[in-house]
N, C-alpha and C positions, 0 to 999 in steps of 0.2 A: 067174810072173814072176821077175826076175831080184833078188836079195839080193846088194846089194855090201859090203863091209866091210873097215872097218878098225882098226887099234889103237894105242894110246897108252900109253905106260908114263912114270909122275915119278917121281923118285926125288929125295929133301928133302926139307927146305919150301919154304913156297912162292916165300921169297922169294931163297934161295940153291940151289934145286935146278934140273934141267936135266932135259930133256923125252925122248925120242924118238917119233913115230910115224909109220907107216907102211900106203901099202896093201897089198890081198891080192896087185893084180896088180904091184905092187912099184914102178909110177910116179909116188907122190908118199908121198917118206921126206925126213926131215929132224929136226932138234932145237928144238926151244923152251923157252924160260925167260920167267920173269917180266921181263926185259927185253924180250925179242923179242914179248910180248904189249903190255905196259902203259907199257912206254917207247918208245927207237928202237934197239933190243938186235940184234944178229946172231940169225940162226936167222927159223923162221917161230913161225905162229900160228892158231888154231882158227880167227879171225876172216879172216885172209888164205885160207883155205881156204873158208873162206862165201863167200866175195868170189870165187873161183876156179870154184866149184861156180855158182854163180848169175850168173856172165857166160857161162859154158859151156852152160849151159842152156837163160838167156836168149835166146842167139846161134840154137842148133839151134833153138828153138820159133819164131822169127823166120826162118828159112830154112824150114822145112816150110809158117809159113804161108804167105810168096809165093809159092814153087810151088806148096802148092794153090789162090792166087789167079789162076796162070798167068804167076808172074813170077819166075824163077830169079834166085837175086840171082851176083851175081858173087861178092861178099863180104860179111860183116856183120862186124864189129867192136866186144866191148862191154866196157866197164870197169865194176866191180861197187864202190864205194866203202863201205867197210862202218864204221857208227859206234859205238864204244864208246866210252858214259860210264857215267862212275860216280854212282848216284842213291843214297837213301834206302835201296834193299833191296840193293846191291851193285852191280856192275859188268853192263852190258846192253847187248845190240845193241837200237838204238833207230829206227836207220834203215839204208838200202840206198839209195846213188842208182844208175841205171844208165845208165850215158851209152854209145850206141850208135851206129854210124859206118856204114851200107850204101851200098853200090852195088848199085843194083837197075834195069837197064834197062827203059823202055816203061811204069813205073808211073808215078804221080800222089802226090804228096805226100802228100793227102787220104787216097788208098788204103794208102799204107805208115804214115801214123799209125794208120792204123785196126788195120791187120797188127800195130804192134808193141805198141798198148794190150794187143791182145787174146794177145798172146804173153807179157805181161807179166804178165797176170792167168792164163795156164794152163800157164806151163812149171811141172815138180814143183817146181820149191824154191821157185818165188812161191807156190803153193798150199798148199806147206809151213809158208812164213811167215804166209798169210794171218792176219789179223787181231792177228797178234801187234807185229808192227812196220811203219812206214809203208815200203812201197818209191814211191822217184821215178822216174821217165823221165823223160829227152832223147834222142830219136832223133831223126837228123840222116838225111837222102838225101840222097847225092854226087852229083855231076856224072854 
């Protein structure tokens, strides 16, 4: 199967130094710091990239399921809202909402909630997160 990867280099500490990482296949680079994590800083962040990774995934496992329900969707659309606070043992992703937006012709409500619970619980990075932190759903069917 396929191994993707990527890498990260800081250079500081933590609270004056600046980040870079990037992928193998070279389409997501960028800088981060401790602002662009923990504040509202320029640059990205591990957690925006969770949030990137798990709407991208959520979306595809939601389109493979209605067509093999027999209902191609037009489009899916999903937003990954990723939570970090700060508890007792440090800073933690705590939660995931994922709010999801399809157009899916000739389906049934009923049927696309069912599509998207179950896409919810088997694309890799919800199964990745499993039992670590809570993920939400809202999936919406458009007109």
């Amino acid at each position: 199967m396929a191994v993707r990867t990527a890498e990260a280099e800081w250079k500081g500490n933590l609270r004056d130094g600046v980040g870079t990482l990037s992928s193998e296949t070279g389409a997501v680079s960028g800088r981060y710091s401790f602002t662009s994590r923990f504040e509202e800083g320029t640059g990205t962040n591990p957690e925006e990239l969770v949030a990137a990774a798990h709407a991208g995934c959520f979306s595809m496992a939601l389109s493979a399921n209605l067509t093999k329900a027999g209902h191609d969707p037009e489009r899916v659309k999903t937003t990954a809202r990723v939570h970090l606070e700060k508890g007792d043992a440090g800073f933690s992703i705590v939660r995931i909402d994922l709010v999801s937006r399809a157009r899916v012709p000739g389906i049934t409500d009923e049927a696309f909630q069912a599509e998207a619970e179950a896409a919810k619980k088997g694309c890799p990075i919800s199964r990745a997160l499993s039992g670590a932190i809570e993920v939400t759903l809202d999936a919406t069917l458009e007109g």
